[in-house]
C-alpha positions in Angstrom: 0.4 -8.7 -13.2 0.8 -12.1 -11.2 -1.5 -14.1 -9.6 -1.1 -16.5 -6.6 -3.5 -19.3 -5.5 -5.7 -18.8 -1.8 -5.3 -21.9 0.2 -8.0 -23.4 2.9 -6.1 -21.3 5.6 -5.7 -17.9 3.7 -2.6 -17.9 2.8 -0.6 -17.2 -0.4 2.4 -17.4 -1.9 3.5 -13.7 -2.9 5.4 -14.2 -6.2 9.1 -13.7 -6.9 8.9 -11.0 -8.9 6.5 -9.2 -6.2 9.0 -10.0 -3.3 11.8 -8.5 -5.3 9.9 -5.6 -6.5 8.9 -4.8 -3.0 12.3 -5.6 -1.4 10.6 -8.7 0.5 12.6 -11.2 2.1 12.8 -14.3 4.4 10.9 -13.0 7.6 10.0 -9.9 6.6 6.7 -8.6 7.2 4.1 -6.6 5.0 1.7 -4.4 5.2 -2.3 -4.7 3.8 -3.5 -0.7 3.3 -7.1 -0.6 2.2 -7.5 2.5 -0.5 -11.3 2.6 -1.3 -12.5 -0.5 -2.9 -8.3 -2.0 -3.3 -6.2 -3.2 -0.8 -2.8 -2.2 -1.5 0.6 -4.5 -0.1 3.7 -3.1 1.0 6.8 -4.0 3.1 6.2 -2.4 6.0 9.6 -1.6 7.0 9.8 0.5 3.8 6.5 2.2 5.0 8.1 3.0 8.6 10.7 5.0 7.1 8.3 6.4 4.7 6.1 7.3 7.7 9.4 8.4 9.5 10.5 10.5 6.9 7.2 12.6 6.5 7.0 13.1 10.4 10.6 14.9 9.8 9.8 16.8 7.1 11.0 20.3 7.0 12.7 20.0 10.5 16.3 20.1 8.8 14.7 23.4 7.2 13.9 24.4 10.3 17.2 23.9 11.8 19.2 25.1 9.0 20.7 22.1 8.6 21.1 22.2 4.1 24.0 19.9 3.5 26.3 17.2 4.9 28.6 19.2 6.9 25.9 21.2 8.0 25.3 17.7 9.8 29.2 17.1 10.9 29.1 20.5 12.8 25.9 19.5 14.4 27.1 16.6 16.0 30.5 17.8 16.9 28.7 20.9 18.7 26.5 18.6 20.7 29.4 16.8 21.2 31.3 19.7 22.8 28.4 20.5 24.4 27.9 17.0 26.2 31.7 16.4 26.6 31.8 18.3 30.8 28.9 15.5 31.6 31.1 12.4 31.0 33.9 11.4 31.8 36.7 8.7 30.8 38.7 7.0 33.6 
């Protein structure tokens, strides 16, 4: 538990041990989520990827991607596939 101090003009200082648990650095910025009666904080960079990652979910299922290389022969078949539309001088 830490506490930090309101001043006149709303701000706070979010505490060391806060920024490093959250992964919260110089110029990042965070996120306030009300859940019922609490408001929660977050980095919000770490919720875009969270929020990212459940929009994807089950789409590598879906296109039977399972492993790494699954994911090298993807590319290098829309790579073949794209290589007759440019061209190198």
């Amino acid at each position: 538990m830490e506490l930090a101090k309101v001043t006149s003009k709303g701000q706070i200082t979010i505490p060391a041990a806060i920024r490093k648990l959250l992964g919260i650095k110089d110029g990042d910025k965070v996120l306030f989520v009300q859940e019922g009666s609490k408001v929660v904080m977050m980095n919000a960079s770490v919720n875009a990827l969270m929020e990212a990652q459940r929009a994807f979910q089950g789409m590598a299922r879906e296109l039977g991607v399972n492993d790494e290389q699954d994911v090298v022969d993807m590319v290098k078949e829309i790579r073949a596939e794209r290589h007759g539309n440019y061209e190198c001088e």
